[in-house]
C-alpha positions as CSV (number, residue, x, y, z in Angstrom):
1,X,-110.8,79.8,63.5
2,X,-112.4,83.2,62.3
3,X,-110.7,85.3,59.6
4,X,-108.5,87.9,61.4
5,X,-106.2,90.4,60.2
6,X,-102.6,89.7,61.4
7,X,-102.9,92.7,63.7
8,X,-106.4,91.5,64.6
9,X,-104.6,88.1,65.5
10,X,-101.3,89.7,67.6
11,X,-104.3,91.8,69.5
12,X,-106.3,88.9,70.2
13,X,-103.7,86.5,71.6
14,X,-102.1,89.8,73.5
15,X,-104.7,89.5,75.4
16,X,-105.0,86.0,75.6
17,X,-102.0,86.0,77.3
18,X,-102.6,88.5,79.2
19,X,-105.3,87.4,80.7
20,X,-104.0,84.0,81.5
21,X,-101.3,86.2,83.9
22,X,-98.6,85.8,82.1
23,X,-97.0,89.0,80.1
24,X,-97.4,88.7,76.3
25,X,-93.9,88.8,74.8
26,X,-93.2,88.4,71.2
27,X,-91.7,84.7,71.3
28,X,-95.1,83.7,73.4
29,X,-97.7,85.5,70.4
30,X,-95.1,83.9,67.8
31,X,-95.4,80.6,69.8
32,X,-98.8,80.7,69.1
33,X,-99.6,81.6,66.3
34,X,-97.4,78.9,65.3
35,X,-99.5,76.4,67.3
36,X,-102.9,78.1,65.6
37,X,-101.5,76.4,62.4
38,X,-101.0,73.0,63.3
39,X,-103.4,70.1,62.8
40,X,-102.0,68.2,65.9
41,X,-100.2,67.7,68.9
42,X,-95.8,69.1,67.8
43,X,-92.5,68.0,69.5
44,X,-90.4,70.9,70.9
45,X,-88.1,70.1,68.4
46,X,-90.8,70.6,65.3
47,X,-91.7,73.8,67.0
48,X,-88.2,75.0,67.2
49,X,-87.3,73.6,63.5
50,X,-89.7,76.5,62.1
51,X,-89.0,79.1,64.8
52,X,-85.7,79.3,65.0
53,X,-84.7,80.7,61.9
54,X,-87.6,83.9,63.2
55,X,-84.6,84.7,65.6
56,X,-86.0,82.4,68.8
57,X,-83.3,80.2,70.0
58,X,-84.5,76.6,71.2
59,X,-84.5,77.4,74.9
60,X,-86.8,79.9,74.8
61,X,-89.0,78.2,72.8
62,X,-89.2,75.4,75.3
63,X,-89.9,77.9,78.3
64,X,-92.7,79.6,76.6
65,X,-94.2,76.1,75.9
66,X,-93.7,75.5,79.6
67,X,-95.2,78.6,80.7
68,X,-98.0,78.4,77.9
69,X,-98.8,74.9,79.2
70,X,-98.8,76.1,83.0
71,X,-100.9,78.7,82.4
72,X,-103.8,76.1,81.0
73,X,-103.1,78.2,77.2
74,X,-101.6,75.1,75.9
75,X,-101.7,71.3,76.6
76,X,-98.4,69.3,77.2
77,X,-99.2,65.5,76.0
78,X,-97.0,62.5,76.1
79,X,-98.4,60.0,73.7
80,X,-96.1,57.2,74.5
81,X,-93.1,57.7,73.0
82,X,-91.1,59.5,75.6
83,X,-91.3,63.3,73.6
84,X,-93.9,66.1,74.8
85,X,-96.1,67.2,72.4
86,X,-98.0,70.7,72.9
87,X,-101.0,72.0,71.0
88,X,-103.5,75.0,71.9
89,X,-106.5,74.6,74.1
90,X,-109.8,76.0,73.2
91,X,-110.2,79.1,75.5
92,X,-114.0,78.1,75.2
93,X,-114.0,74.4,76.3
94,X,-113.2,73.5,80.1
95,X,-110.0,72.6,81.1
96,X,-110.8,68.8,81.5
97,X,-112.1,68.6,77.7
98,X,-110.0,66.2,76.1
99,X,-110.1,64.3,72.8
100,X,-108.4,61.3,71.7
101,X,-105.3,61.0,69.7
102,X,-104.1,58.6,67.1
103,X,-100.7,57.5,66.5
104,X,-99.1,55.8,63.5
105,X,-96.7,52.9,65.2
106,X,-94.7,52.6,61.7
107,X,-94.3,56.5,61.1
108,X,-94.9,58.1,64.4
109,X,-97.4,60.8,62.8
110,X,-100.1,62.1,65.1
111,X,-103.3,62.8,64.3
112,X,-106.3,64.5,66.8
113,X,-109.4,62.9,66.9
114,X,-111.7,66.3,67.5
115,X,-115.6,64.3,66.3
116,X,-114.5,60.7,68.5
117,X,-116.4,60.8,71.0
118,X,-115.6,58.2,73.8
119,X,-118.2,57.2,76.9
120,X,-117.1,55.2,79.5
121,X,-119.7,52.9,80.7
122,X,-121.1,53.2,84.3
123,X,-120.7,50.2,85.3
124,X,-119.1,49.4,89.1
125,X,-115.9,48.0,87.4
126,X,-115.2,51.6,85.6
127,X,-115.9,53.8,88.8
128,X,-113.4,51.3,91.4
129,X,-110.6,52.1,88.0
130,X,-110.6,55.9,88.2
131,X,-111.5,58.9,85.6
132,X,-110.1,58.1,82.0
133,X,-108.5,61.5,81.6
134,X,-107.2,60.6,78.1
135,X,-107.3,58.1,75.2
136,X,-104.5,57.2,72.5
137,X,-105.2,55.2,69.6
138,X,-102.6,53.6,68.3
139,X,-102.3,51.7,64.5
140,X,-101.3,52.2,61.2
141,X,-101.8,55.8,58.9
142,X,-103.9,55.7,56.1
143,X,-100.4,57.0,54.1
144,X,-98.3,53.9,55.6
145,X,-101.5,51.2,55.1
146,X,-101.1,52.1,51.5
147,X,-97.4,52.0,51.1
């Protein structure tokens, strides 16, 4: 991400917002800017852990993520274990660019896997399956393989 005054930033996802159709309030710019910061996919319940104290009750966290997600600003993710997770989209990819998570089965962390690049082969088994629209790794964290 480019070095942007915090006005710069406010103006840029105004309009980001804006131009998704949706009106740009201040819980949906604080929403985020919140999710500019993170390194991978958050619960609603992470989310609302840091925004609530900023005066943004749970419930209207949740709806922005819901309205963010509907209006293809931010993705909604379930990586197996039953919770949503949301993180930005990149306004400059298509809407069908994915990448491949990792998740720790002992401490539930998530990680993105941005440079894992995945090909399916094109073989006539793979096209009678369907279009892999995402892929989830699942193992053990470098942090919990050491512990």
């Amino acid at each position: 991400m480019k070095n942007l005054s915090q006005a710069e930033e406010i103006d840029e996802i105004r309009t980001l917002v804006r131009n998704s159709g949706l009106r740009s309030t201040a819980a949906r710019i604080t929403v985020i800017q919140f999710l500019r910061q993170a390194s991978s996919p958050l619960t609603h319940a992470e989310i609302a852990e840091d925004l609530t104290p900023m005066g943004f009750d749970k419930a209207t966290v949740y709806r922005n993520l819901i309205d963010l997600a509907e209006a293809g600003l931010v993705k909604r993710t379930e990586l197996g274990d039953h919770a949503w997770r949301f993180e930005l989209r990149d306004p400059n990819e298509p809407e069908d660019a994915e990448h491949p998570h990792f998740v720790c089965t002992e401490c539930g962390s998530v990680s993105c896997l941005h440079d894992v690049e995945f090909k399916t082969p094109s073989n006539k088994h793979w096209s009678q399956v369907g279009k892999v629209t995402e892929i989830l790794l699942k193992g053990i964290c470098s942090e919990c393989d050491e512990a």
